[in-house]
C-alpha positions as CSV (number, residue, x, y, z in Angstrom):
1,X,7.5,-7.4,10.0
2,X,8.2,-8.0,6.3
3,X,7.2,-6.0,3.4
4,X,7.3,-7.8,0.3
5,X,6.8,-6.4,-3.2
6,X,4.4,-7.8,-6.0
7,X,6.1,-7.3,-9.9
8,X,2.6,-5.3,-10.6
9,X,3.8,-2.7,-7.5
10,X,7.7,-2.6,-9.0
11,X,5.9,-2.3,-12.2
12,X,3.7,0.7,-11.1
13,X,6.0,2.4,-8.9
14,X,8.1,3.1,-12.2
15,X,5.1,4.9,-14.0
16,X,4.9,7.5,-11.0
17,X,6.3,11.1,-11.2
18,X,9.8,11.6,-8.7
19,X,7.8,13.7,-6.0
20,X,5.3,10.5,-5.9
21,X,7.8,8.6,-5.8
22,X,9.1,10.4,-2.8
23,X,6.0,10.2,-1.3
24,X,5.8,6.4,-1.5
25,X,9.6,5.9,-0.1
26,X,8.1,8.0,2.8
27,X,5.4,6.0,3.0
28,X,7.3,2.8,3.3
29,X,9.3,4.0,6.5
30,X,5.8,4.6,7.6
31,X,4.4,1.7,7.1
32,X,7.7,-0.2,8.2
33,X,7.3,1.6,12.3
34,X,3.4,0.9,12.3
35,X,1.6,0.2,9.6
36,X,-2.0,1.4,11.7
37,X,-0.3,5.3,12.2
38,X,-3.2,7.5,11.6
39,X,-1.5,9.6,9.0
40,X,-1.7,6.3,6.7
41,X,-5.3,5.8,7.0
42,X,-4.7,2.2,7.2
43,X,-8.4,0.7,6.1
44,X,-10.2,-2.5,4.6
45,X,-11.2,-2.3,1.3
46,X,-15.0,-3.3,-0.1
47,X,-16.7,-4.8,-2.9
48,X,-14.6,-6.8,-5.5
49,X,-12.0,-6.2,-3.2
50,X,-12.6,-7.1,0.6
51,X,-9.7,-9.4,1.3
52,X,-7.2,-6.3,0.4
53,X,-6.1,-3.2,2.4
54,X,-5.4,0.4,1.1
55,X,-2.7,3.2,2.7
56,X,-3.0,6.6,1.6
57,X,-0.1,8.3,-0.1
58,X,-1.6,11.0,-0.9
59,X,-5.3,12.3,-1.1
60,X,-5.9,10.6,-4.1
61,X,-2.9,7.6,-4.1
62,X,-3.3,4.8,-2.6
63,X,-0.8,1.1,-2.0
64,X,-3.0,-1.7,-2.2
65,X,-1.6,-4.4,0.0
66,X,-2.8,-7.5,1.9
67,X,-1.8,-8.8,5.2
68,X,-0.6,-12.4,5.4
69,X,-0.3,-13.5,9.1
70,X,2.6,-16.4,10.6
71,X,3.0,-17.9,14.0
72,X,6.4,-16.1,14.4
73,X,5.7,-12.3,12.3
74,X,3.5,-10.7,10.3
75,X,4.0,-10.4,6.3
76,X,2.3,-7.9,3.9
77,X,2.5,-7.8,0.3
78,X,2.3,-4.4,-1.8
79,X,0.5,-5.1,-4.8
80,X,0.0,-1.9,-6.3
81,X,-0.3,1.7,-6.2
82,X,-3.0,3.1,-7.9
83,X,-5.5,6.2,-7.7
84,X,-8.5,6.2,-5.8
85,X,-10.4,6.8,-9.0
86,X,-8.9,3.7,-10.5
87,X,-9.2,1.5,-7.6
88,X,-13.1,1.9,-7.7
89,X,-13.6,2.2,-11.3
């Protein structure tokens, strides 16, 4: 598998506290061994934004990514972290 980052990801990865931070580095080696572990609550996401899939941080953060398939390994993009409150705003 490959993880790639989106600039607007880097960009909001910066704006989050050290212990978030934290928490998304964890996250990462999550998502890295199996990116469908329960503890990630690896799920589709609706309305505006059903092509795109969300993995819980914490209760209320969330990494927005989407899956992009290949013959020879799978690819998923992080585009951003945000809160759940933003995400449905």
């Amino acid at each position: 598998m490959i993880i790639k980052k989106h600039k607007l990801f880097d960009k909001s990865y910066l704006k989050l506290s050290q212990k978030l931070k934290l928490k998304v580095n964890e996250t990462l080696v999550l998502i890295t061994k199996n990116h469908f572990d329960k503890k990630l609550n690896n799920h589709a996401l609706k309305w505006d934004f059903i092509w795109l899939r969300s993995i819980n941080v914490t209760w209320d953060y969330r990494i927005i990514f989407k899956e992009i398939s290949d013959n020879n390994y799978e690819i998923i993009e992080l585009l951003k972290i945000w809160t759940h409150s933003e995400l449905y705003k």
